[in-house]
N, C-alpha and C positions, 0 to 999 in steps of 0.2 A: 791719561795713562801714565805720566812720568810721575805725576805727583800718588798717584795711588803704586807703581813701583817702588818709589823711595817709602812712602807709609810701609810696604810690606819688609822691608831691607831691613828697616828701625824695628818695626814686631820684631823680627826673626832674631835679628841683634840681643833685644832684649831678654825673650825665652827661652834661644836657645846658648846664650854665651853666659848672658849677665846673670840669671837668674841661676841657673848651677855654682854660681860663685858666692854670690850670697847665703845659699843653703852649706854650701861649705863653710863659711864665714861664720852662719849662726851657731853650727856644731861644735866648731873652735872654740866660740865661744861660751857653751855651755847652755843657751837658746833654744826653748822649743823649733823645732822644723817648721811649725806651720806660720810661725810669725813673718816669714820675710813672704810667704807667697800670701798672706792675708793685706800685707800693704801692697802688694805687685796688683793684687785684684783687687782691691779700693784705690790703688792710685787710678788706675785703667777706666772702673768708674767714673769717680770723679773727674776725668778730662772726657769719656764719654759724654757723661751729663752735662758737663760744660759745654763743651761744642754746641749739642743739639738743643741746649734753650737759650745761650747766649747768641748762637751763630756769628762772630767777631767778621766773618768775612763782607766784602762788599760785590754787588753785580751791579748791571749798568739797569737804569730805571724801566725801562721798557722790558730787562727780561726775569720777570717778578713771575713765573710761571710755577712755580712752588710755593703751594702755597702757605709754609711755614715764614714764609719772609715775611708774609704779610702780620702775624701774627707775634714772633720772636724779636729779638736782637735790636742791634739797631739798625737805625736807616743809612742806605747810604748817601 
């Protein structure tokens, strides 16, 4: 639960603080609008993707009950 609060804190962070800044940022600079939320939505991706086929995390051997472990990442 604490670790999916804190996940939700960092989104919220991101969309609703950071990402207003950058769109300010890009107009300043004379940047189409859509450029800073085309890499907010490919960065987002790409660590999606990452996660779910790398899977970097470790669990203990006996609780292999998912069965992308068996399939993905490495072993722990």
């Amino acid at each position: 639960m604490l670790l999916g609060m804190g996940a939700g804190i960092r989104l919220g962070a991101t969309f609703f603080d950071l990402s207003p800044e950058s769109i300010e940022f890009a107009q300043s600079q004379s940047w189409n609008i859509r450029s800073p939320l085309v890499v907010l939505v490919l960065g987002f991706l790409v660590f999606y993707i990452a996660e779910r086929t790398l899977i970097l995390h470790a669990c203990l051997e006996g609780d292999r009950s998912n069965e992308a472990h068996r399939r993905f990442g490495r072993r722990a």
